[in-house]
C-alpha positions in Angstrom: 78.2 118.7 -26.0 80.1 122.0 -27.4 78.8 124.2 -29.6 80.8 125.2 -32.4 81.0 126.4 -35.7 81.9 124.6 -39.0 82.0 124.5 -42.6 79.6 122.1 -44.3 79.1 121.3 -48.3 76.0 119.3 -49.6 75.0 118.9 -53.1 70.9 119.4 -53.7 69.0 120.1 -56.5 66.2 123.4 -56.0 64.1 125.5 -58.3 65.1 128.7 -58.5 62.0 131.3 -59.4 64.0 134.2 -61.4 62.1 137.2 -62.8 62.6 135.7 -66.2 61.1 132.4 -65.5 57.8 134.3 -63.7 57.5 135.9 -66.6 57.5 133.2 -68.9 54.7 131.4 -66.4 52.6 134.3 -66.6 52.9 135.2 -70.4 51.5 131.4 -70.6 47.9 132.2 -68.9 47.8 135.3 -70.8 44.3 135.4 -73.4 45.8 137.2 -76.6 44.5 140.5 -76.0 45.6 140.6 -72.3 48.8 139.9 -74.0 48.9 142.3 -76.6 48.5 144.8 -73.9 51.3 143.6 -72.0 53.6 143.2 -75.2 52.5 147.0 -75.7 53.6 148.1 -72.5 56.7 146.6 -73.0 57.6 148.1 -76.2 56.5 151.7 -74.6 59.0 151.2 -71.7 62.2 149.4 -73.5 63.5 151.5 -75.8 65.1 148.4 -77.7 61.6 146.6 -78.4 60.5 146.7 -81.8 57.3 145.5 -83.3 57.3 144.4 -87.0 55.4 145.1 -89.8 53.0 142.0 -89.7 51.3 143.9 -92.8 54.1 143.7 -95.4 53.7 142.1 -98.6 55.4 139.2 -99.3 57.6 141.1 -102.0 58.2 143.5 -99.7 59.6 141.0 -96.9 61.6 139.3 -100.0 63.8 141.9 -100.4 63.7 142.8 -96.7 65.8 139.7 -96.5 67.8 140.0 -99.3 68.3 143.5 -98.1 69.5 142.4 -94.7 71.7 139.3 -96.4 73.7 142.1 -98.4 74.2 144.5 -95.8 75.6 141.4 -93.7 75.1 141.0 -89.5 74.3 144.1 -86.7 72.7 146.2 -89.3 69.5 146.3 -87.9 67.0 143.9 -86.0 68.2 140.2 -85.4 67.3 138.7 -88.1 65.9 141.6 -90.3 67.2 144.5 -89.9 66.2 148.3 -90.0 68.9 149.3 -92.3 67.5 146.5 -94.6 64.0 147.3 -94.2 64.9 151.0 -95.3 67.4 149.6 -98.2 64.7 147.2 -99.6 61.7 150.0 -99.8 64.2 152.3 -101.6 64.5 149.5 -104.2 60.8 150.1 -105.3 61.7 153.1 -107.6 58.7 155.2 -108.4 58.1 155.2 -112.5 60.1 157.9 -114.7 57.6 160.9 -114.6 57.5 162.7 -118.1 58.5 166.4 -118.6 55.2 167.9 -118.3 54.2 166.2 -114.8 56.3 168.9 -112.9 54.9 172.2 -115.2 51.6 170.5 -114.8 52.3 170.4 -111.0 53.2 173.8 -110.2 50.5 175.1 -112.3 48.3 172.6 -110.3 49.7 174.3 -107.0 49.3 178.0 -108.6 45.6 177.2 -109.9 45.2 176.3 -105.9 46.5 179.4 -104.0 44.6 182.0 -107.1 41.4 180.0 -107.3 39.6 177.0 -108.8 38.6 179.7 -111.2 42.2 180.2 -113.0 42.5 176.4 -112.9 39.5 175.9 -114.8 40.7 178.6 -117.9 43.2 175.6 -118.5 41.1 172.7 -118.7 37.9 174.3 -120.3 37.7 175.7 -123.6 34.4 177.1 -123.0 35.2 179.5 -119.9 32.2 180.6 -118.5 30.0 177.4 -118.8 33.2 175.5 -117.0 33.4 178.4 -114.1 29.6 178.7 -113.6 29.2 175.2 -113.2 31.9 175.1 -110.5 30.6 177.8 -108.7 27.5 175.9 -108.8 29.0 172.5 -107.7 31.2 174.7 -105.1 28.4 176.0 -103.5 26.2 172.9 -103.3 28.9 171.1 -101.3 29.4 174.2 -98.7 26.8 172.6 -96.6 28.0 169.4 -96.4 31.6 170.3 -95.7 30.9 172.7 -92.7 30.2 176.1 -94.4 31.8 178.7 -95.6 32.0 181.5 -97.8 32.7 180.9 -102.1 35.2 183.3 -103.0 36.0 184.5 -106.5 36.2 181.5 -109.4 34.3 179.1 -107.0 36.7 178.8 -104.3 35.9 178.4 -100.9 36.9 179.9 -97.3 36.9 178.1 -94.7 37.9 180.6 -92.2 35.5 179.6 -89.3 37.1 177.0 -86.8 34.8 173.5 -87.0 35.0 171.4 -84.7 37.7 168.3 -85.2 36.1 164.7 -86.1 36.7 163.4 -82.8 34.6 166.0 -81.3 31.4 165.2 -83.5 31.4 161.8 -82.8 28.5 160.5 -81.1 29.2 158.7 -77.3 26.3 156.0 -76.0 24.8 156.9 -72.9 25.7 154.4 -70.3 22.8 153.6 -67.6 24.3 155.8 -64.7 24.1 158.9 -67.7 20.0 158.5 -68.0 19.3 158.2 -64.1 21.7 160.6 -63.7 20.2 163.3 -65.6 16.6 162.3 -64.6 17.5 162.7 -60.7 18.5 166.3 -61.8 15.4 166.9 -62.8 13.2 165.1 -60.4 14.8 165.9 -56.9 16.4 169.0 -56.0 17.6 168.8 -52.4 21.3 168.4 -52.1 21.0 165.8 -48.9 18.4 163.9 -51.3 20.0 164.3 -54.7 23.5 162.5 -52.9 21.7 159.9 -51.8 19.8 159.1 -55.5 23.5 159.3 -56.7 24.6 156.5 -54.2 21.9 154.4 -54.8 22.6 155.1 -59.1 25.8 153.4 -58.9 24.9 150.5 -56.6 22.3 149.4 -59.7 23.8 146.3 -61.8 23.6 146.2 -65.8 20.2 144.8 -65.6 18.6 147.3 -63.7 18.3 146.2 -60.0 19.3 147.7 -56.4 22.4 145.2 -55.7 23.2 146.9 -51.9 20.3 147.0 -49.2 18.9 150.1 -48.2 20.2 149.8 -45.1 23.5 149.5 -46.1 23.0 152.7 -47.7 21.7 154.2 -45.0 24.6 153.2 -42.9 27.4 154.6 -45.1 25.8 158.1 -45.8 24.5 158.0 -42.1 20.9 158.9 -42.7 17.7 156.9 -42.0 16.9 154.1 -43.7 13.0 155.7 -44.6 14.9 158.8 -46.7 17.0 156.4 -48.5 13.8 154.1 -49.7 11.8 157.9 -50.4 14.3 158.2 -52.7 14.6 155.2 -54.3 11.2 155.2 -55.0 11.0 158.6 -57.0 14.0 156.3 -59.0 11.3 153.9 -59.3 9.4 156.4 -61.6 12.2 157.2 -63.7 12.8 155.5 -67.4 13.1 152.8 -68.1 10.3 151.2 -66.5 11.3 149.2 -63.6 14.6 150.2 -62.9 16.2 150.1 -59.0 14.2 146.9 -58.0 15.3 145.0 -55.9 14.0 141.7 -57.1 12.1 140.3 -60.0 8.9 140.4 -58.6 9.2 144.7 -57.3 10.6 145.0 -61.0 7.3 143.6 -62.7 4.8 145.8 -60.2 6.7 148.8 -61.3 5.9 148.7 -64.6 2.3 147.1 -64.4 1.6 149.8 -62.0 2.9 152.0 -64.7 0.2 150.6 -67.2 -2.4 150.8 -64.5 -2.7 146.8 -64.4 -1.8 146.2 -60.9 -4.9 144.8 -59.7 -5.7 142.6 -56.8 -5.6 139.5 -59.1 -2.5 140.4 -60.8 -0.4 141.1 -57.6 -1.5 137.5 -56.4 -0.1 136.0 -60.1 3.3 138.4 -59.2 3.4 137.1 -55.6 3.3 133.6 -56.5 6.0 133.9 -59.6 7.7 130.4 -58.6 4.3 128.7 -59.3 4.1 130.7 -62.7 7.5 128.9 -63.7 6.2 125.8 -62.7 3.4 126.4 -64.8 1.3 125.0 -61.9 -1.8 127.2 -63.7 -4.5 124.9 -61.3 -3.1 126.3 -58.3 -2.7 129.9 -59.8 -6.0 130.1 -60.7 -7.1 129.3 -57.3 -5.0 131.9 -55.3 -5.8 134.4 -58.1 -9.4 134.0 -58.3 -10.1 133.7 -62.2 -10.9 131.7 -65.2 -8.9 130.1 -67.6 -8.8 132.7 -70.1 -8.3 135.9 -67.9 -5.3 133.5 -66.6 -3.8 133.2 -70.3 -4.6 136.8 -70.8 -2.7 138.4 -67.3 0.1 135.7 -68.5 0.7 137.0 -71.5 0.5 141.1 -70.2 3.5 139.6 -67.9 5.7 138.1 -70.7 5.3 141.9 -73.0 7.4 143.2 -69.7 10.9 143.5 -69.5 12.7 141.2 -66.3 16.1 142.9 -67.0 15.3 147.0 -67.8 19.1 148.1 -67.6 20.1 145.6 -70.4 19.8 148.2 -72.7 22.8 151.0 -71.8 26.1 150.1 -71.1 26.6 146.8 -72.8 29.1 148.0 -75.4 29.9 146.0 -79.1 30.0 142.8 -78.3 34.0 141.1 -78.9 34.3 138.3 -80.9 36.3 135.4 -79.6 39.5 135.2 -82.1 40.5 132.0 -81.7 44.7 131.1 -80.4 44.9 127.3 -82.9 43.4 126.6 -85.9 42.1 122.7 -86.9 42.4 121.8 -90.6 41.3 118.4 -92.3 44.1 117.5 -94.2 44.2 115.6 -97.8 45.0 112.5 -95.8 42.4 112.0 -93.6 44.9 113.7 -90.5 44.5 117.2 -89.2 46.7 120.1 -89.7 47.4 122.5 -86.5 48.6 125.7 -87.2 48.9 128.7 -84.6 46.4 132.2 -85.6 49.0 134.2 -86.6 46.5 137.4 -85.6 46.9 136.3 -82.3 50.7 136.4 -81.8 52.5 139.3 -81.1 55.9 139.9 -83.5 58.5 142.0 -81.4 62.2 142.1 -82.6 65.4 143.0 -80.5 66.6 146.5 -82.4 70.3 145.6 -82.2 71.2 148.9 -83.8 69.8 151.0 -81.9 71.3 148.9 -79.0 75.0 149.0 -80.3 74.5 153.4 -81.0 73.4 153.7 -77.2 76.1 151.6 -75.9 78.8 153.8 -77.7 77.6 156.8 -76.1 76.6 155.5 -72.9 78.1 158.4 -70.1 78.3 156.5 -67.0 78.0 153.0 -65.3 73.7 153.9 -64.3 73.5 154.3 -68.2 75.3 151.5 -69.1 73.5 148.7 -66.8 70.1 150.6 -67.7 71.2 149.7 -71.7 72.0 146.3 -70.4 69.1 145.6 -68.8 66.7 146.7 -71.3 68.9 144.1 -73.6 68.5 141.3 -71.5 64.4 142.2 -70.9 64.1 142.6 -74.8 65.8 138.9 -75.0 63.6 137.0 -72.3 60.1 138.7 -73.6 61.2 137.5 -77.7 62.2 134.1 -76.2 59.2 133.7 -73.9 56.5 134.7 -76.4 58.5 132.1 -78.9 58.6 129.5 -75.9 54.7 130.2 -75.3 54.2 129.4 -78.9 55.6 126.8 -79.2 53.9 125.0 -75.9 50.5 126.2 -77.0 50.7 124.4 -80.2 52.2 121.4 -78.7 49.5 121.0 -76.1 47.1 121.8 -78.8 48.6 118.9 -80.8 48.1 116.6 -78.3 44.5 117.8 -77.6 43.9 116.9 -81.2 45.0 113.5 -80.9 43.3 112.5 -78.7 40.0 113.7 -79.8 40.4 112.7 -83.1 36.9 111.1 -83.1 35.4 114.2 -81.7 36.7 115.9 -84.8 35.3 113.7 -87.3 32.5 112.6 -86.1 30.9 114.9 -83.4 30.4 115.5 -79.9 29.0 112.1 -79.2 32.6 110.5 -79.6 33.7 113.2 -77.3 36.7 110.8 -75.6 37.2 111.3 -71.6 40.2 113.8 -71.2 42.3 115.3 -67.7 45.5 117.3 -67.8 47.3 114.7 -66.5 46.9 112.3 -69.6 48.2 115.2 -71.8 50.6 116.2 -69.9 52.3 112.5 -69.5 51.5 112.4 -73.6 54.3 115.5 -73.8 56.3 115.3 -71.1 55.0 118.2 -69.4 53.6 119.3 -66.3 49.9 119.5 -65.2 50.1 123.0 -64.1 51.5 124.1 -67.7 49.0 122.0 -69.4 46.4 123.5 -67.5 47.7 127.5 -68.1 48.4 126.3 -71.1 44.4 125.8 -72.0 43.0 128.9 -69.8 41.6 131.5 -71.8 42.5 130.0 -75.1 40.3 129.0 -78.2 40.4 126.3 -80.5 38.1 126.6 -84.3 37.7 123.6 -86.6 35.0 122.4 -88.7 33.3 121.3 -85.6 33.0 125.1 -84.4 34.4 127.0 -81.9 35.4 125.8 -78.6 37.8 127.2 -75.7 40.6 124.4 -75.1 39.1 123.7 -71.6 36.0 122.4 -73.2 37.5 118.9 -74.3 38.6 118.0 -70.8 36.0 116.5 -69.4 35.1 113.4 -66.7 35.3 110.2 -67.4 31.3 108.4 -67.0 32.0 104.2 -66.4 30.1 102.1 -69.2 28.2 99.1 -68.5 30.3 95.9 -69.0 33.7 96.1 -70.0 33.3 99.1 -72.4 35.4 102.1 -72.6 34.1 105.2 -70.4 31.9 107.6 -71.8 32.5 112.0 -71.7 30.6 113.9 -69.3 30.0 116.0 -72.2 28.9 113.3 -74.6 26.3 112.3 -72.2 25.1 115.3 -71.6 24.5 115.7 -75.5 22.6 112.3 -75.3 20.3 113.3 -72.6 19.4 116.2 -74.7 18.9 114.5 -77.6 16.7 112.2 -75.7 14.2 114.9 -74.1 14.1 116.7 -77.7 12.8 113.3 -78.9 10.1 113.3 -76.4 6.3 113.2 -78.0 4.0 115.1 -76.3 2.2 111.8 -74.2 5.3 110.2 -73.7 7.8 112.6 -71.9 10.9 111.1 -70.0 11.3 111.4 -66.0 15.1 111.2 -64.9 14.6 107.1 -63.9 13.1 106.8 -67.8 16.3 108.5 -68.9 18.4 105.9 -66.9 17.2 103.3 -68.5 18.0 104.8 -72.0 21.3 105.6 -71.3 22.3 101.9 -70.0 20.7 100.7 -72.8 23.2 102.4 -74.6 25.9 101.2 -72.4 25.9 104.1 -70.2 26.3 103.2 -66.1 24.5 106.8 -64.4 23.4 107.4 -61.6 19.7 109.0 -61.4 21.1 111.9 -59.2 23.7 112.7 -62.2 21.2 112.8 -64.7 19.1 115.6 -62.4 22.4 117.6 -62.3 22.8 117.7 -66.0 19.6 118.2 -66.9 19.5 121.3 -64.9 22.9 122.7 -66.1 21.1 122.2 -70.0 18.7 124.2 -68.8 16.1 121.3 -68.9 12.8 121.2 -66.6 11.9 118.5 -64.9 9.0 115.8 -66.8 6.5 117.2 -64.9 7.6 121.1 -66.2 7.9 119.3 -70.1 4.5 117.7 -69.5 3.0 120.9 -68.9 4.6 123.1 -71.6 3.8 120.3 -74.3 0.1 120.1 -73.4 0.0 123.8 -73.7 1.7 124.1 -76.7 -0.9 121.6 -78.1 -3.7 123.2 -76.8 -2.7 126.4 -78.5 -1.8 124.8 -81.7 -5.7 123.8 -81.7 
């Protein structure tokens, strides 16, 4: 056997991953303010990105066009162009001014820079009534606009340097700000006042130690007793209960702050998991007490907060703007149209593109202009792409969960990528970035596009299969129908449900009556029995 080299040919087919075609893949999985974002960094680094006036009237845009049609191609922007924008605004002549408008201007401007005073001898007949009362006015408002002195005829100088608006502003105090500025106070040793700052920033939004002492201790290499000294002057610091390190440390902070931390009240906070059982038999045992003193340490526990950091540092809340909007149309179909508020409108400026490329210097210039040209063309033809493939998969979603739309959540059909993705010849994976971080309103409500894929549950007999999510809905509907003698265990649910023609398992309907947030019979028996009582 020799070995030799030689020329072969073969003919495959691959998929090549260019730059472009990332790009496109990401832009897809993009939410519509992480893509806003990156739309904005785009236009910040290619000088040929443009965005457009999404807040132009529809006159306006009119003659835009008609602008842009007379001035003819490469005058501007593909499509509309900046010499037409610019053409079409001049079009919107001001109205003829009469004679007197520019006398009564520059008298205007002259009764400015001698005084109000002088100003008011034109308008007035009666002089000094007219003046006084301006001086009057003048000096009311010197203490809402900042200060300063009236000068003569009621004007005002404002010669002092105020502050600009941004700086009066008010900022809100984020968690680490309050402990911050307490530890100042309370502790004054450096060694201990670095250690309070460590232990500050290792406390979550609600309020509690996330990071072991001893993990502390490890990184600042000190002992693990100064670290847990100075957590506990933390522990006196506002609000009450903050740097815990569980639920149960958080609620004796702040009874021992009210002076209620007796023997009987740290057996109820020991034993917390029989409180949410409501297991009150066994609580009264291991505390020692009656019924009512029972009720009455109960209710000092709920008028304390579980979570004392959920006050600083949670911001506005955002609200969800949804990417596809649902319409019932005349016809009894449904009309999908794409938020507009949601997609970002960036132009090519081919103008600008053909100046630069005239006076390009050298051949780095040039294939800098050229690739900014062919960036600016992928980003306007991938956002158009991802349009386009959101609204089809949003189509499609539609379809098949027509019912859902019309009649509610208990005709919610069974739904996987792979069915829509057959429906429009596409692939899972893009179906599936497709639906990630996107939101879908209609006159059922709000949902993200994830929420109508859901598993299929079998039916009894030769039915169709039932949604996950529509049997979910069911068992809730069937424990809020629950009197307060006859409350459902998970086996009395079973046998609803197949009565319905629904084939579950008991284990299943455990599983989603804990993700509703349900308790068990036992937990419902309880709470019903004492909502009774207390109704009596």
């Amino acid at each position: 056997m020799s070995i030799s080299a030689k020329l072969e040919m073969r003919q495959g087919q691959s998929l090549v991953m260019t730059p472009q075609l990332l790009q496109a893949i990401k832009l897809l999985q993009l939410s519509h303010l992480d893509l806003q974002a990156f739309v904005e960094a785009e236009i910040e680094r290619n000088p040929l990105l443009e965005r457009t006036d999404t807040d132009a009237s529809p006159e306006f845009e009119a003659a835009e066009r008609e602008a842009a049609a007379q001035d003819g191609p490469g005058d501007g922007f593909e499509g509309e162009g900046l010499g037409a924008a610019a053409d079409a605004a001049d079009r919107f002549d001001e109205p003829a001014q009469p004679d007197w408008y520019a006398d009564e201007l520059a008298t205007g401007r002259q009764s400015i820079e001698d005084g109000l005073g002088t100003r008011l001898d034109n308008v007035f007949q009666d002089e000094g009534p007219a003046v006084a009362r301006h001086e009057r006015v003048a000096e009311d408002m010197l203490p809402v606009m900042g200060g300063g002195a009236v000068g003569p005829g009621g004007s005002a100088n404002f010669d002092e340097d105020l502050p600009g608006f941004e700086e009066t502003l008010s900022v809100e105090q984020t968690l680490g700000d309050v402990l911050g500025a307490q530890l100042d106070i309370a502790i004054s040793d450096p060694g201990d006042r670095l250690i309070g700052r460590h232990l500050i920033d290792a406390i979550d939004e609600a309020g509690y130690l996330s990071e072991p002492c001893a993990d502390i201790a490890e990184r600042l290499g000190v002992e693990v007793a100064r670290v847990e000294r100075v957590l506990s002057v933390i522990h006196t610091f506002e609000p009450s209960g903050i740097g815990a390190r569980d639920i149960a440390e958080c609620l004796t902070i702040q009874l021992k702050e009210r002076d209620r931390f007796d023997p009987a009240m740290a057996a109820l906070v020991a034993n917390l998991p029989l409180l949410a059982r409501r297991d009150l038999a066994q609580l009264r045992r291991i505390c020692g007490v009656d019924e009512e003193d029972l009720a009455e340490m109960m209710a000092e526990i709920r008028e304390l907060d579980p979570k004392p950091g959920r006050g600083y540092g949670g911001g506005a809340a955002q609200t969800v703007t949804p990417d596809v909007i649902v319409r019932a149309a005349p016809d009894g179909s449904w009309l999908i149209d794409l938020n507009p508020d949601t997609l970002p409108r960036v132009l090519v400026n081919q103008t600008y593109h053909a100046k630069v490329s005239k006076v390009a210097r050298n051949d780095v210039e040039k294939a800098f202009i050229a690739e900014c040209l062919q960036t600016a063309n992928w980003l306007t033809r991938s956002l158009e792409q991802r349009a386009r493939t959101i609204l089809k998969v949003a189509s499609e979603i539609v379809r098949q969960q027509d019912a859902f739309f019309a009649y509610g959540v208990e005709h919610l059909r069974p739904l996987n990528l792979k069915t829509v993705a057959d429906a429009i010849a596409m692939h899972e994976s893009t179906v599936s970035r497709v639906t990630s971080n996107k939101y879908l309103i209609s006159p059922r409500g709000l949902f993200e596009m994830k929420y109508f894929f859901t598993a299929a549950i079998a039916s009894t007999g030769y039915g169709e299969a039932h949604s996950a999510e529509a049997v979910r809905h069911r068992i809730r509907q069937l424990v809020d129908g629950e009197g307060a003698r006859d409350v459902l265990s998970d086996d009395a649910i079973v046998v609803k449900l197949r009565e319905q023609g629904i084939e579950i398992a008991r284990r299943t309907v455990a599983k989603y009556r804990e993700a509703l947030g349900i308790g068990s019979s036992m937990e419902r028996r309880r709470a019903r029995q004492r909502d009774g009582a207390a109704a009596r």
